[in-house]
C-alpha positions in Angstrom: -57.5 -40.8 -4.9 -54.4 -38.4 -4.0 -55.2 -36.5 -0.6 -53.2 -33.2 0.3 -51.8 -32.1 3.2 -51.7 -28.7 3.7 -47.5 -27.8 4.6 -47.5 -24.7 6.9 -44.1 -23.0 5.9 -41.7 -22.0 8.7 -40.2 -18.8 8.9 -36.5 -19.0 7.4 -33.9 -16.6 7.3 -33.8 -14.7 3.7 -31.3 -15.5 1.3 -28.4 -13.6 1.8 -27.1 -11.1 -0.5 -23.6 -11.4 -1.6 -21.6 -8.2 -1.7 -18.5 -7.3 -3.1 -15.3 -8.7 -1.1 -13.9 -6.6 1.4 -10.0 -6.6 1.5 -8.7 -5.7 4.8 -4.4 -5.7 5.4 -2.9 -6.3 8.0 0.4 -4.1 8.7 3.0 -3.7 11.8 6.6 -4.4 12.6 8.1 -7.7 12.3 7.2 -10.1 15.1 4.4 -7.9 16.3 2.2 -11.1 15.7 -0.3 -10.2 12.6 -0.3 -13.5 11.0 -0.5 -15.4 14.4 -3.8 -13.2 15.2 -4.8 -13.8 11.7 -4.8 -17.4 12.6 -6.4 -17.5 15.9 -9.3 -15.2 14.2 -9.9 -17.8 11.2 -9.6 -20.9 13.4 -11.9 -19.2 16.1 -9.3 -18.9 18.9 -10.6 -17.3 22.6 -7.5 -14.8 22.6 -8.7 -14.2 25.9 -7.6 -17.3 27.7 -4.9 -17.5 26.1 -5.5 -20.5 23.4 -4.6 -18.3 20.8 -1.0 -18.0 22.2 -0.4 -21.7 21.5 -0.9 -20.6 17.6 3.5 -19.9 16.3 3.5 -18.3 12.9 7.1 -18.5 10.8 7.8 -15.0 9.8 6.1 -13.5 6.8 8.4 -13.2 3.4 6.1 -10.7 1.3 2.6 -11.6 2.5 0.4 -14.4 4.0 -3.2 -13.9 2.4 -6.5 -15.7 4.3 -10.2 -15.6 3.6 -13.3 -16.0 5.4 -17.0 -15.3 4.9 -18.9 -14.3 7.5 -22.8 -13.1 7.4 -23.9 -9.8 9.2 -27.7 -9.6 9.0 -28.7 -10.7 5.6 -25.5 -10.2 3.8 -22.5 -12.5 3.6 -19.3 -10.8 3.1 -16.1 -12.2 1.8 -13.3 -11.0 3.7 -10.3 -11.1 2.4 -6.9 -11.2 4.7 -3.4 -9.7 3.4 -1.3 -10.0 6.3 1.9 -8.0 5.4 5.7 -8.6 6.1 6.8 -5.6 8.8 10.5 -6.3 7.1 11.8 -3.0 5.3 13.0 -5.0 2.0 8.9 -5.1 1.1 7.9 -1.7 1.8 7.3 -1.1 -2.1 5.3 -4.1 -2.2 3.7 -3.1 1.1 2.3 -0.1 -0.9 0.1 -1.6 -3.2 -1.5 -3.6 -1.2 -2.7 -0.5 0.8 -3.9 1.3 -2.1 -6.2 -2.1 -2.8 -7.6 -2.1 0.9 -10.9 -1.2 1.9 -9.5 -1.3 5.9 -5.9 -1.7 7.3 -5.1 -2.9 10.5 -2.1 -1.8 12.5 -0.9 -4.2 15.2 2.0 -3.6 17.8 2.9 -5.8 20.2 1.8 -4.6 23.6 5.1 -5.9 24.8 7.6 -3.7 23.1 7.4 0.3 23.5 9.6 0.4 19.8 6.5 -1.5 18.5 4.1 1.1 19.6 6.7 4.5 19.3 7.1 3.1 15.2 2.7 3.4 14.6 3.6 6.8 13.9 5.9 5.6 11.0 3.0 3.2 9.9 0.0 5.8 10.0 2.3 8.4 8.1 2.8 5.9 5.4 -0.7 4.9 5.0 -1.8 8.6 5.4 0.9 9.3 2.0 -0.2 6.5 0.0 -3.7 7.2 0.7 -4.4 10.5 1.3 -7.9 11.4 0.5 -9.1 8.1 0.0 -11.7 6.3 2.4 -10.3 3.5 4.4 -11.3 2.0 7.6 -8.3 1.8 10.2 -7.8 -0.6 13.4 -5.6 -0.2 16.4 -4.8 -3.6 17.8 -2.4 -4.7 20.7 -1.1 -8.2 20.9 0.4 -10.5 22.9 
């Protein structure tokens, strides 16, 4: 004779629901440090005590491109990371990765006034390429 036992379920979290990627760039002079942050961020670096200053990138030649999924709630999102050489010989290639991003970064390196004088430059060229689209923009300072 087969007994049952009756299996009380325990609460899990729901599935999650993909979405579509989200493509953010990351833009800024030369040396400013995106693809180092980009690092620390994907590797889980405390910026804060300074582990993520033990984290050398070479310098970017075109662009360094990362992905990471993360889940907010119930939905995981697919993040996808183009971080962007500052050099002036990719500007034209510079400019269609903006027009693909759903949010841009701008990083200057809280150690150089030249860094943070040029985010004008940056934000005009963004605002040009752009212009009425919808994007989500974010100041950073590092180092």
């Amino acid at each position: 004779m087969l007994t049952f036992t009756p299996v009380t379920r325990q609460p899990q979290d729901p599935i999650p629901r993909r979405s579509k990627p989200v493509r953010v760039a990351l833009v800024g002079d030369s040396g400013v440090g995106k693809t180092t942050l980009l690092q620390c961020y994907l590797e889980g670096r405390d910026l804060s005590s300074r582990e993520g200053f033990k984290v050398k990138a070479e310098p970017t030649l075109g662009v360094d491109y990362a992905k990471k999924r993360v889940r907010i709630k119930s939905e995981e999102i697919c993040l996808h990371f183009w971080s962007l050489s500052g050099d002036t010989a990719f500007d034209e290639m510079r400019k269609e990765f903006y027009r693909e991003s759903d949010a841009v970064v701008l990083i200057f390196d809280l150690t150089s006034r030249a860094s943070f004088d040029r985010l004008s430059t940056w934000l005009r060229d963004l605002q040009t390429l752009l212009d009425d689209r919808r994007f989500t923009l974010f100041l950073c300072g590092y180092k």
